[in-house]
N, C-alpha and C positions, 0 to 999 in steps of 0.2 A: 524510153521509160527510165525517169532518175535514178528509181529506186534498184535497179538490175546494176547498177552502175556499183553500187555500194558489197557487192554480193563477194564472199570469198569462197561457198562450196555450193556445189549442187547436189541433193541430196534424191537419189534414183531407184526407183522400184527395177526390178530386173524381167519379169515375166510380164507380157506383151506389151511390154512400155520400152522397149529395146529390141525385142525381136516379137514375131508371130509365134504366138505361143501353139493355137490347135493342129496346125499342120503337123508340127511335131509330135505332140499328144498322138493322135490318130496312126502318126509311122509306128510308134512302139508296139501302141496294140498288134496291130495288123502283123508286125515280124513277131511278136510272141504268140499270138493264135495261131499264126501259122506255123510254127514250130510246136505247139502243144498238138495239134490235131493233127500234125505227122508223124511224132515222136509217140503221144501217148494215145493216136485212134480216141480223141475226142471229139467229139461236135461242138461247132462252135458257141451252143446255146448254154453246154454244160459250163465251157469255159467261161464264158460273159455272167453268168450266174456266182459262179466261183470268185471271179475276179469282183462282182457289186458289196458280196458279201467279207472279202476280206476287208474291200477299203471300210464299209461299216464297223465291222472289227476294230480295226488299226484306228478310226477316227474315231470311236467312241472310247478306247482303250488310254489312247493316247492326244484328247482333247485340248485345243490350243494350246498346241506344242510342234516345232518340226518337226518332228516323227508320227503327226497326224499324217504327211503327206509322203512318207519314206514308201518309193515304192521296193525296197527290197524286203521289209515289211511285209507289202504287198503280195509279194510273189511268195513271202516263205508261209503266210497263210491262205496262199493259193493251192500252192505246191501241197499242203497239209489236207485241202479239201478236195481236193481233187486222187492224192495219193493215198490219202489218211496215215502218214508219217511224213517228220519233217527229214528232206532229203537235201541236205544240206548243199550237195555237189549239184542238185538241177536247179537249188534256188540261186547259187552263186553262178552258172552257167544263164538263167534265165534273166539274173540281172544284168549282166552283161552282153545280154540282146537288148534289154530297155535301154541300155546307157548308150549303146550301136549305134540303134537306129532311131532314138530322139536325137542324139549329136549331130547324127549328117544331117538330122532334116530341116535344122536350125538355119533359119535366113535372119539375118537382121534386117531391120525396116531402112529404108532407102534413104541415105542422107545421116543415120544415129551415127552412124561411126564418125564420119564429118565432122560433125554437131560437136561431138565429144572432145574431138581431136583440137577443133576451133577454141573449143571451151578450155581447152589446157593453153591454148596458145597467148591467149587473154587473161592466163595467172588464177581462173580456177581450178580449183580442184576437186574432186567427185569421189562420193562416197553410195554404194548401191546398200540399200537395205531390201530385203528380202525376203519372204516364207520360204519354206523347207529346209532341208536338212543341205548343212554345209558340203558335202566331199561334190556332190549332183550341182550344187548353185555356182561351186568354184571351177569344174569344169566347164559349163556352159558359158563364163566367164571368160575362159583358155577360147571355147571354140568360137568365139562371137569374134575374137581377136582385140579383146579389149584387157589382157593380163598387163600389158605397159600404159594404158593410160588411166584404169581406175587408183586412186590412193588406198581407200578402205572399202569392207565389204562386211555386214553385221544381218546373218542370216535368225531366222529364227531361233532356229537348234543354240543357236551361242547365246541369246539374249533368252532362253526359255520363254517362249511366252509370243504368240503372232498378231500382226495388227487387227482391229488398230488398236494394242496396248500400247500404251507412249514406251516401254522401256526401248523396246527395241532402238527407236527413235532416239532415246537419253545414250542408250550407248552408243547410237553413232556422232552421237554432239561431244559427246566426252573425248572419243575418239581424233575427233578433228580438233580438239580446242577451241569452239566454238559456242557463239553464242547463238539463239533464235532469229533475232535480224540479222542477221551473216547469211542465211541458207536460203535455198529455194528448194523446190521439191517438183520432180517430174513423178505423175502415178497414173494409171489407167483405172483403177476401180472404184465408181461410184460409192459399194458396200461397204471396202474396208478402208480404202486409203484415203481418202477423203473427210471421211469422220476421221480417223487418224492424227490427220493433220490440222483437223478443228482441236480435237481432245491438246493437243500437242500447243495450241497455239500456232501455228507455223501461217501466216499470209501471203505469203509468194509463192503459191499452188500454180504450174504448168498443167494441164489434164489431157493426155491423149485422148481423142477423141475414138474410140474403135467402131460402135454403131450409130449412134446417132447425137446431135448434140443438145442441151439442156444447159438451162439457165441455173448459175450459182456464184452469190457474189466473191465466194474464197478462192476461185479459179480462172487463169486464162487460159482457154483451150487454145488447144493446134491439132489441128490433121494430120500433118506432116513436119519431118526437121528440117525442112528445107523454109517453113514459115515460122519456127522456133527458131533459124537462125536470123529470122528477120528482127522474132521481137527483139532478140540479146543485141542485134546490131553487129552481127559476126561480120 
């Protein structure tokens, strides 16, 4: 494909366009319930109640913004419904079971590391733009083992404002010194990243594919990195 030929950055969503995101999801709950309903003799329906109603909280509180998804947030208006005072030492202990036990559970998909590594080898360079809150996206960064080959990282929390608003996007163009036809874009989500990168202008759309696939002319899908390295010609 010519047009990959002409490319100077790759511009990359980080949650399940890089690793499987639910599996991890799923680990935190499960060590934070289980630690509330040993510690505090709750049943698990209280807690899952407690836990619907803070995210509603925190995400109506704090609307298109990364601290809509801050789960320490999360936990300190859990912690509040559940204890009815904010208990600063179990929310800061409780966060740091989420940050645990989502870390280990972290796999990246088979062949991204590769992909990436190829991708530097060939004189690009990569930029992850992201939702949520910065300290949670730059370590997942650390644990994917990707801190030496990404260049920039432009989370929501630092751009105010979550896709698909273009800022984000502008500050990661700023960032690289770049212009629109310089970039290409890897994203998994139909909903946001994709109109994103229509709003944005951006044509050299990658789309993971994760359930099923669908036609759209602003994207080539892949499966897998092992057929992303076909397209680039790694």
């Amino acid at each position: 494909m010519e047009e990959i030929k002409k490319l100077k950055w790759i511009l990359t969503d980080l949650d399940e366009t890089l690793y499987s995101y639910n599996p991890a999801n799923k680990a935190w709950y499960k060590a934070l319930f289980s630690h509330i309903e040993q510690t505090e003799n709750k049943k698990t329906i209280e807690i899952e109640h407690a836990l619907e109603e803070a995210k509603n909280i925190v995400k109506r509180n704090c609307e298109h913004q990364g601290a809509s998804h801050s789960r320490l947030l999360y936990i300190q208006y859990m912690v509040e419904k559940l204890l009815w005072k904010t208990d600063t030492k179990k929310i800061i202990e409780r966060n740091k079971i989420y940050d645990t036990a989502y870390l280990e559970a972290m796999t990246p998909f088979p062949g991204m590391i590769d992909f990436l590594t190829q991708a530097k080898k060939n004189w690009l360079k990569i930029c992850i733009i992201t939702d949520l809150t910065a300290e949670i996206q730059f370590k997942k960064i650390i644990r994917l083992w990707l801190e030496d080959i990404i260049d920039f990282i432009v989370t929501s929390e630092e751009a105010g404002a979550e896709k698909p608003a273009t800022k984000n996007f502008e500050m990661g163009l700023k960032k690289c010194g770049l212009e629109k036809s310089e970039v290409c874009m890897l994203w998994d989500s139909t909903t946001t990243d994709i109109p994103w990168a229509q709003a944005a202008w951006i044509k050299k759309i990658f789309h993971k594919v994760i359930e099923k696939k669908w036609e759209t002319p602003w994207a080539i899908q892949y499966e897998t990195y092992q057929e992303l390295k076909k397209i680039f010609n790694f």
